[in-house]
Steps between C-alpha positions, in 0.01 A plus 500: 500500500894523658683758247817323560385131440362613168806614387683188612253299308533733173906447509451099581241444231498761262793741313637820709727713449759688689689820497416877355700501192325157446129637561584791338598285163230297541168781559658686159443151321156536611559147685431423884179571698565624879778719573623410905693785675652425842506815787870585422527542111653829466198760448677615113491129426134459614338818343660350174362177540156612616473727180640262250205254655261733460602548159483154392139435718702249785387521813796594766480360862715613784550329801581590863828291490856620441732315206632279713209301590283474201832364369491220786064502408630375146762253636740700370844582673569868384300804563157573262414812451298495204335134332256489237227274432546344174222176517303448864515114543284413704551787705221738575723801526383704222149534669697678746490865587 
């Protein structure tokens, strides 16, 4: 299973969302079910967002590229550092790991 065309699937079919203060909102309402961090999120930023998942029991899945391409991954034309997984689609991605 391709990491990357999993994601692309979840933001084509299903409801992502992007940015930290965004995720960070979201995983204190208890909503959203995979947190994705890209290689570059600045490491305060990603120890925060890795213990406020494990707080609320979300999974958290980094992946070996930088901002700038899991931002063109999405189809997006700005930089994503940080995306959560709000409803899978049809993607597969939250049997990643």
């Amino acid at each position: 299973m391709d990491t990357n065309t999993e994601i692309r699937r979840a933001v084509d079919t299903g409801k992502v969302s992007f940015g930290y203060k965004t995720t960070l909102k979201t995983l204190a309402k208890g909503e959203g079910q995979l947190v994705i961090l890209s290689s570059n999120i600045p490491a305060n930023e990603k120890e925060n967002l890795k213990h406020i998942a494990e707080v609320a029991n979300k999974k958290c899945l980094e992946v070996p590229e930088n901002g700038l391409v899991l931002g063109s991954i999405c189809g997006k034309p700005f930089v994503v550092s940080v995306m959560l997984i709000l409803d899978a689609g049809k993607s597969k991605v939250l049997e990643l790991k």
